[in-house]
C-alpha positions in Angstrom: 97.6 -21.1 -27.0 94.3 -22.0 -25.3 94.7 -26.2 -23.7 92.0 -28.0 -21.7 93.9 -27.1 -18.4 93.5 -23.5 -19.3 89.7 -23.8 -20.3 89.2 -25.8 -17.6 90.5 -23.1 -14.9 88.5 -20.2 -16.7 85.3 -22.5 -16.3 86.0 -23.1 -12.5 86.8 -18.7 -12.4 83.9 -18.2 -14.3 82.1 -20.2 -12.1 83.1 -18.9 -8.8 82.4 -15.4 -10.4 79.2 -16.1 -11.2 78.0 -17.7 -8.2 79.3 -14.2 -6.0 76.7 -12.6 -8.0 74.3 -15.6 -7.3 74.9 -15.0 -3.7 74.3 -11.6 -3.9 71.0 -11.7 -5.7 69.8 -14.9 -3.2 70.9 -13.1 -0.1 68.4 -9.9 -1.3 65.8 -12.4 -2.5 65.5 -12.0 -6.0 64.1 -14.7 -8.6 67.3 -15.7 -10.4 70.3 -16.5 -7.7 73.4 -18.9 -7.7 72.5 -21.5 -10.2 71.0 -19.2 -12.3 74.7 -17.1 -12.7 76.2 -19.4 -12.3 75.2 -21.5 -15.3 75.1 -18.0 -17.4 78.5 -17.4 -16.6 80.4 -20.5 -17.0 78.1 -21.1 -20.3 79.4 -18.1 -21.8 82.8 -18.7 -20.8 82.6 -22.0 -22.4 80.9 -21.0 -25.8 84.0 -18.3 -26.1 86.4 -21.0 -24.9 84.7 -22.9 -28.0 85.3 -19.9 -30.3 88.6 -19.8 -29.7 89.4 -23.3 -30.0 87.4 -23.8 -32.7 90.0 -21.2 -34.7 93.3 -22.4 -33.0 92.5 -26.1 -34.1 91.2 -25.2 -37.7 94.1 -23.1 -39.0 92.3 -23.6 -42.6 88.7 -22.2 -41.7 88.7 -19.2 -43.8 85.9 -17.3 -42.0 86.9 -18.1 -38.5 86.1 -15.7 -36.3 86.3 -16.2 -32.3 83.4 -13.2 -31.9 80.8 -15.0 -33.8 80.2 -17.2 -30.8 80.2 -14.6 -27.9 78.0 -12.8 -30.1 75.5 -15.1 -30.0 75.5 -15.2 -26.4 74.8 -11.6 -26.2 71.9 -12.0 -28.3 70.1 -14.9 -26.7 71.5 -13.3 -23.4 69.2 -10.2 -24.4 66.1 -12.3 -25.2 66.6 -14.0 -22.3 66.2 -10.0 -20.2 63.9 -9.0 -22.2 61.5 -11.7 -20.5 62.3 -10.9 -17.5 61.6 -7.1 -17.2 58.1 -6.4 -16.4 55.6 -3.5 -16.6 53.1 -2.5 -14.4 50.7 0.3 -13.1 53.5 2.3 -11.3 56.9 0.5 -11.9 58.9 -1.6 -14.1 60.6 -4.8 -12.2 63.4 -7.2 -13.5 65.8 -4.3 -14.9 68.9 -4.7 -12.2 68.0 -8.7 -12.8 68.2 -8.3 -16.9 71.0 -6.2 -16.3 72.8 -8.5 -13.6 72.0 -11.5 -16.1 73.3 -9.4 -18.8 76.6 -8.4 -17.0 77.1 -11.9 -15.8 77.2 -13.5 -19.0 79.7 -10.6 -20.2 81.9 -11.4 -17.8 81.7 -15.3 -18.7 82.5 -14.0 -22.0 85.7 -12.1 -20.7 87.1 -14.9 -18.5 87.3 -17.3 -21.7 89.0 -15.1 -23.4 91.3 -14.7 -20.6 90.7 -11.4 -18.7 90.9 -12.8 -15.3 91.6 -10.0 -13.4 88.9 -7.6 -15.5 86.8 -9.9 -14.8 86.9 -10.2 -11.0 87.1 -6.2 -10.7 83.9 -6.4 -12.7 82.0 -8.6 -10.7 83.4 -7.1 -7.4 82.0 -3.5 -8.9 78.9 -5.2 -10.0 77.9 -7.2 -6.1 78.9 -3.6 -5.0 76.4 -2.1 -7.2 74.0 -4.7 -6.2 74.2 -4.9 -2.7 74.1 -0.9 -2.4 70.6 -1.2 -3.8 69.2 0.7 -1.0 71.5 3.4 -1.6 69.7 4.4 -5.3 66.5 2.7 -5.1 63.9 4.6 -6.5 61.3 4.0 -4.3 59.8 7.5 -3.8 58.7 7.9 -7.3 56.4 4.6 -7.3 54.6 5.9 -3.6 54.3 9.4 -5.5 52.4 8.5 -9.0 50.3 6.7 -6.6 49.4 9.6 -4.1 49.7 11.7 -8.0 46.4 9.2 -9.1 44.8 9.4 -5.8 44.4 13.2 -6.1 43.4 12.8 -9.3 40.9 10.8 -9.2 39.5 12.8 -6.2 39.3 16.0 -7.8 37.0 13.9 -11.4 35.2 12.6 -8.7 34.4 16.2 -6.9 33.7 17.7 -10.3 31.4 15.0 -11.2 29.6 15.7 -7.9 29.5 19.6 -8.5 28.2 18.6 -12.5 25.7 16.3 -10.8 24.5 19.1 -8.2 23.6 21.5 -11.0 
């Protein structure tokens, strides 16, 4: 049975879960930090704590559903990725963000349903995954499609040169 001291310790967990990603992400300098998942993670919490209570208190709602809610948060939670990843010449940027963001509010999700202890092992595993960023970054492939368009472009302009000379 879910009470307000319960919810209210799964929105301090949730919290302090969110904000060791935060850190993560400020300490490495990237756009969204502590407030940012923090306020992810103890908003999805909260809108599955609301799921739940929302079905314990109503015991005559005949379509209650506690997922409907969480739901909802991974939808706007995807909308809210999808702005962030962005496309350029050589790279796409904001994916481990989106993803982070995306993770986050799962594991807000998880603590207000009252997997506590899944969700600190995933947000240990996921500030692993983050801070061993330098470990899988990709960084070779952007330097090579450049050096790949740089030869390219010479050899066009050496057989414009050679059309030219005939």
């Amino acid at each position: 049975m879910l009470t307000e001291n319960i919810a209210i310790t799964r929105i301090l967990i949730s919290a302090l879960l969110g904000c060791a990603i935060g850190v993560e992400r400020y300490i490495h300098k990237h756009p969204a930090g502590v407030r940012t998942f923090m306020l992810i993670c103890i908003a999805s919490t909260l809108a599955t704590l609301a799921s739940i209570w929302i079905c314990q208190t109503n015991l005559n709602l005949i379509n209650g559903d506690p997922g409907r809610i969480a739901a909802q948060v991974v939808t706007g939670i995807g909308f809210i990725g999808a702005g962030l990843i962005i496309k350029n010449k050589y790279d796409v940027s904001g994916l481990t963000t989106a993803a982070s963001i995306f993770c986050t509010s799962i594991i807000g999700i998880a603590v207000g349903v009252g997997l506590i202890w899944v969700s600190v092992l995933v947000t240990v595993i996921a500030i692993m995954v983050l801070a061993s960023s330098f470990l899988f970054h990709d960084g070779n492939s952007r330097q090579l499609a450049m050096e790949q368009e740089a030869k390219e472009e010479k050899e066009k302009a050496e057989k414009e040169k050679a059309a030219k000379a005939e």
